[in-house]
N, C-alpha and C positions, 0 to 999 in steps of 0.2 A: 668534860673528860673525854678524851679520845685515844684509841686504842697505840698511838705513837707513844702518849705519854703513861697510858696504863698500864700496860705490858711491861717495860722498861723498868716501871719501881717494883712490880712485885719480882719480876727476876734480882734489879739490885737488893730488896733486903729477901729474898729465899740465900741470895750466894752470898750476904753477910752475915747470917743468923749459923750457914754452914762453916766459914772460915772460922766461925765465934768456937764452936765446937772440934775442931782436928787441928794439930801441930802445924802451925807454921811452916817446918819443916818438909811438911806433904802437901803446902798448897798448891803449886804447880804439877803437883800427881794426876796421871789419868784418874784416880782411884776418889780425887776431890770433885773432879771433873765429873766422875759418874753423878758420885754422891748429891752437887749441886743441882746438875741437870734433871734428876730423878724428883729432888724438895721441887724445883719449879714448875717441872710439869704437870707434878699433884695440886698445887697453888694455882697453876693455871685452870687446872678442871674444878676444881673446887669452884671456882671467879665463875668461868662459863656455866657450871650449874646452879649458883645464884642468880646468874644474868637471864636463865632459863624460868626464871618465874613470873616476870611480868611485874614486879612489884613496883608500885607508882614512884616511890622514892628513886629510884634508879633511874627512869628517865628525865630525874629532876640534875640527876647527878651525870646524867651523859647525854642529857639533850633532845629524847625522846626515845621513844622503843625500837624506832628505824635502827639507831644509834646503838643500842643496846644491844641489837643484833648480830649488828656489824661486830662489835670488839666481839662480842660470845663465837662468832665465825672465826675470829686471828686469835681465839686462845685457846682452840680448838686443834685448830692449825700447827701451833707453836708447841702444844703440849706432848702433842704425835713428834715431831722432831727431838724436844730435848728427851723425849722417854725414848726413843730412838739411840739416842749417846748413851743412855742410862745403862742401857742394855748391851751395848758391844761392850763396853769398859767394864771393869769388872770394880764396883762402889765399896773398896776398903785397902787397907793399907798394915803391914807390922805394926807401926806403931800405934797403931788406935785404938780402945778401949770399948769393943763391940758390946754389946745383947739387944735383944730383941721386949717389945714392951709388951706384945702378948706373946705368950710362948705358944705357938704349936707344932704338930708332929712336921717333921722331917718333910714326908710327901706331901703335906696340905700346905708349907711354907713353899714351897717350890711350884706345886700346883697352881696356886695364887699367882704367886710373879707371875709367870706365864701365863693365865690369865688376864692378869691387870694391863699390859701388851696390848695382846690380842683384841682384848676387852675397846682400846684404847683406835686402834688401828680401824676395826668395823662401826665406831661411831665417827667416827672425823669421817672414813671413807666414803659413809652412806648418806652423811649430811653435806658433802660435796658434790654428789653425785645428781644432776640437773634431771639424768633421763627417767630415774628412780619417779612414778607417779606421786603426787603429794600423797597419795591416801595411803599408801603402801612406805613410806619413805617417813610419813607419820607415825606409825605403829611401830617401826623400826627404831627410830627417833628416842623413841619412847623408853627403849634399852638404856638408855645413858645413865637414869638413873642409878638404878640396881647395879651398873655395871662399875661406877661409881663405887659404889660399896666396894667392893673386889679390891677396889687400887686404893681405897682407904687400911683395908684387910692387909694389905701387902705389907704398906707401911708400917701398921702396928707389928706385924711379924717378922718382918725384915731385920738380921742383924747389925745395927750402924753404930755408930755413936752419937747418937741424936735420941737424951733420954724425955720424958716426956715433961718432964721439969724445967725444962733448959728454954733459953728463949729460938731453940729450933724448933725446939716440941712445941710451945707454946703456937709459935705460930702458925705449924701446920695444923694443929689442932683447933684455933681459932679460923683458919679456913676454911680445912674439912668440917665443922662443925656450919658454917655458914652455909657450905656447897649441899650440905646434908639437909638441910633445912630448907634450902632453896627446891629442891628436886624433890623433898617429901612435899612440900606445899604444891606443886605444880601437876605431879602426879596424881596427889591424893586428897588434895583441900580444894583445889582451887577450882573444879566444879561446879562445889557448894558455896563457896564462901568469896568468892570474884564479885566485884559489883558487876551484875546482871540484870537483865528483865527479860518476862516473856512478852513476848507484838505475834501480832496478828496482820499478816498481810494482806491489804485491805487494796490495794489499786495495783494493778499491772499493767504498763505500756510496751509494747514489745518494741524492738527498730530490726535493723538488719547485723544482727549477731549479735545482739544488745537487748539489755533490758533496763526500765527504770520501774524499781518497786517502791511502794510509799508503804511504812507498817505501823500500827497503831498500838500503843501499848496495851496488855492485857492489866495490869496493875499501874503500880507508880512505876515512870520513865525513867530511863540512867541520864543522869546530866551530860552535855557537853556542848563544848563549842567550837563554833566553825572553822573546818578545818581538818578536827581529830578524826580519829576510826578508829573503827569496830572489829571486831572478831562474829563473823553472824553464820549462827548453827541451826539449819533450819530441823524440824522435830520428825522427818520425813525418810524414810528409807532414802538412803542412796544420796542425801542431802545431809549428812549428820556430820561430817567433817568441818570443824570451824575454819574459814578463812576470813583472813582481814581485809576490809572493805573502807573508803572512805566513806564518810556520811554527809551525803550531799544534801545536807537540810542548814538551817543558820540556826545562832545561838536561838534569836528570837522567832525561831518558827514552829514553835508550839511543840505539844509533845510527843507528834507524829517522827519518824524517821524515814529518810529516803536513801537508797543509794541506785547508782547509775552503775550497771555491770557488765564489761565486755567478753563473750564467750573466747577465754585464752586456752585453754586447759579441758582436760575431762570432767573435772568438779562443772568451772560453767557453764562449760557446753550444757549440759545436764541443765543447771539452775536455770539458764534461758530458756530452755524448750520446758522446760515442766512447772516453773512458777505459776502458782495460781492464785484470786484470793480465796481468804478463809485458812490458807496453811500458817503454822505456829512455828516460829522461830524462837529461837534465845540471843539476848545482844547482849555481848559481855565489852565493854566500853567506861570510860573514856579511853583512848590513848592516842599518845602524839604530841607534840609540839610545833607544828607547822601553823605559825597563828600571820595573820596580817599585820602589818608593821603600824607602830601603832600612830604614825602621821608625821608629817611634814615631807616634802619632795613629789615628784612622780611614780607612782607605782605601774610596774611591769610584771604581767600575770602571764607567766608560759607553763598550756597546757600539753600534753601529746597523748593523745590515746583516752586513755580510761584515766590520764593524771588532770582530766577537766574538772575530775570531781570534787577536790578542796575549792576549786576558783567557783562553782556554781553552789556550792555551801557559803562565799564568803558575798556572791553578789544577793545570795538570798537570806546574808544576814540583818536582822531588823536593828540590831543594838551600833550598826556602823553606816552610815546614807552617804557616805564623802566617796561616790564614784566617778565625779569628773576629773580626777586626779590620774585613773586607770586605764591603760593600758591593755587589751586582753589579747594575746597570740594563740590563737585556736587550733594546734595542729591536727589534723585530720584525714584519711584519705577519702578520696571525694566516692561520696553514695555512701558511706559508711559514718554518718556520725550520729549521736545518739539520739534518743528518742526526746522529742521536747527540746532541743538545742536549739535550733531555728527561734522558736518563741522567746528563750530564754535571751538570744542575743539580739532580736527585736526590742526587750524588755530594760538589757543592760546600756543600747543605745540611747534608749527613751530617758532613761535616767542618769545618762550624760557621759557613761563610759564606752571608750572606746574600743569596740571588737575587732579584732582579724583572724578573719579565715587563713588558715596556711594551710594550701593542699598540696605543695611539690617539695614535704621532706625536709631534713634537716639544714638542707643544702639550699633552702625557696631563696631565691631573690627579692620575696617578699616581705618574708621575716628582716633578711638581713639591711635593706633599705630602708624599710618603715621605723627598725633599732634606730639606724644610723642616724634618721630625721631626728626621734627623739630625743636621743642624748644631743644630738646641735642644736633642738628650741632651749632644753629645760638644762642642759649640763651635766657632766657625767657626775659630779659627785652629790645631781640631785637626783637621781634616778636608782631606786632601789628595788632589785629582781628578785620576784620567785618565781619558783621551778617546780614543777610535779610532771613527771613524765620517764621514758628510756635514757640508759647513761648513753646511748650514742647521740641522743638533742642532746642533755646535760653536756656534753665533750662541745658540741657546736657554738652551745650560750656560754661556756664560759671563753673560747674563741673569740667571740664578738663582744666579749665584754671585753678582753683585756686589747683586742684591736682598735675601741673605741675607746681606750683611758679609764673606763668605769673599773672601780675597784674592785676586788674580789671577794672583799668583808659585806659588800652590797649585796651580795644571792644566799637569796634562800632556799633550801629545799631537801625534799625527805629521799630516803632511799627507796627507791621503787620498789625494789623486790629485796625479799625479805629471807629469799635461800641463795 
């Protein structure tokens, strides 16, 4: 499911469940206009604070949590706009048959709207906002819930004609009950009740803005495999913010975990200089869907940056040996790459796959020659790509895929960042 075609049905049945409910006569009204735009923008925040939970079903339903992100980002987006319309137009009409499904006072019905707005406005605007630190932008984040509440309040008090019986009521109430559940779980459950473990970081290799930790579990392990990631919350002043990480370990690599991390940010910067062992972490885990395809053709592994990290889980996985098939494009700048790579692509040669170093950017004549050779031995429509890395490679590989014939249903790959 993707947000082209998610968006699009809950807007058509929020603006048919509303047409179901006012005269014919007034469909072309600004006053329909409001009315509709106001049900979908609630419909829309409802969906984004379900998406806001993490629940495994959902990235079954959109393809991973990368995925899940994404649409929760465009219904966010959308929801700001059509409550936008909501609000210049004034949401009724003579002929309609108003009340409100909870009654309250005058001022606290007005107060609300006006809230539910504003409410509306400072979540989209501060979840947009790139320069806002994660840790502070987190906390902030965190208002959507409760604020949520507000714009459900609104509804219930709002005079329309939309009784709660009706299949408008129905439906908003069927969402708002889902959005409400979703943000009560996310808030206030899913702490406790997330599959989690505590590790114990037990190996530290530092590199040059880089670090590789290996952690050992304190109990029984979370499962997963190569590929997925983690949410990892170390138990440490000043380290207590969860950020998602790939886990650079394979299915079969026991029940240790490793991830590879480059200091991007103020959280890493931090986690690199102060990682030590003996500190106690939480991994709340699995998630993702970025898996290795599961055979036939040439596989092409392009990594950039800190997106090495799924391809060195998948060459260190035990349950998969078929690596003379692969292809490895290592983007990197050169003195900068991470700690144990060198070995690790000593290791992948050994065992019959093929690495390349790419030190001159998305633009190398490296990449783009070495591509070109191999779709001329093996054939474009045998050559199947994944991707972990910056959307500006991503923009360069799909370039070179559709300038060499290779299809586009051929690449795979996660979204890198996740605000």
């Amino acid at each position: 499911m993707k947000s082209g075609v998610f968006l699009p049905f809950l807007a058509v049945v929020s603006l048919a469940v509303v047409l179901a409910e006012v005269p014919s006569a007034t469909w072309a009204s600004t006053g329909t206009l409001s009315l509709a735009s106001g049900v979908t923008a609630l419909v829309f925040m409802a969906m984004a604070a379900l998406l806001g939970s993490r629940w495994t079903w959902l990235e079954d339903v959109f393809g991973g949590l990368d995925r899940v992100y994404e649409v929760h980002k465009w219904l966010g987006v959308w929801a700001l706009v059509l409550a936008s319309v909501h609000l210049v137009f004034k949401a009724g009409a003579p002929e309609w048959e108003v009340a409100s499904i909870l009654a309250l006072p005058p001022y606290w019905t007005r107060l609300v709207r006006q809230l539910s707005y504003v409410a509306l406005v400072v979540i989209v605007l501060l979840a947009l906002n790139r320069k806002i630190p994660y840790g502070q932008w987190r906390w902030w984040h965190k208002l959507s819930g409760p604020l949520f509440v507000v714009v459900v309040l609104h509804w219930l008090s709002f005079k329309s004609p939309i009784a709660l019986g009706s299949p408008a009521g129905l439906w908003l109430a069927t969402c708002a009950t889902f959005g409400l559940a979703g943000a009560a779980w996310k808030l206030l459950l899913y702490p406790f009740l997330a599959p989690h473990a505590e590790y114990r970081l037990t190996h530290v290799e530092p590199g040059v803005a880089s670090v590789r930790l290996e952690l050992e579990p304190v109990g029984k392990p979370v499962p997963f495999e190569a590929g997925q990631f983690a949410f990892l919350r170390f138990l440490h002043a000043g380290l207590r913010e969860p950020h998602p990480f790939t886990i650079a370990s394979g299915t079969g690599a026991g029940k240790s975990v490793q991830f590879v991390i480059r200091a991007l940010g103020d959280y890493t910067d931090r986690l690199v200089a102060e990682a030590k062992p003996g500190m106690r972490a939480e991994v709340y885990a699995p998630f993702g869907r970025f898996k290795r395809p599961a055979g036939g053709g040439h596989e092409v592994w392009i990594g950039g940056g800190v997106g090495l990290s799924p391809f060195i889980a998948w060459l260190h996985d035990g349950s998969r040996q078929d690596l003379a098939k692969v292809t490895l494009f290592n983007f990197q700048t050169p003195g900068r790459g991470f700690p144990g790579v060198d070995a690790l692509a000593a290791d992948a040669r050994k065992r019959g796959a093929d690495w390349v170093d790419v030190t001159g950017g998305p633009d190398s004549d490296v990449f783009a020659e070495r591509f070109a050779w191999l779709v001329g031995q093996v054939g474009a429509e045998q050559v199947s790509v994944c991707f972990c890395g910056p959307r500006g490679l991503l923009t360069k590989v799909r370039a070179e895929m559709a300038r060499l014939g290779v299809p586009a249903s051929k690449l795979r790959y996660e979204q890198f960042e996740f605000r």
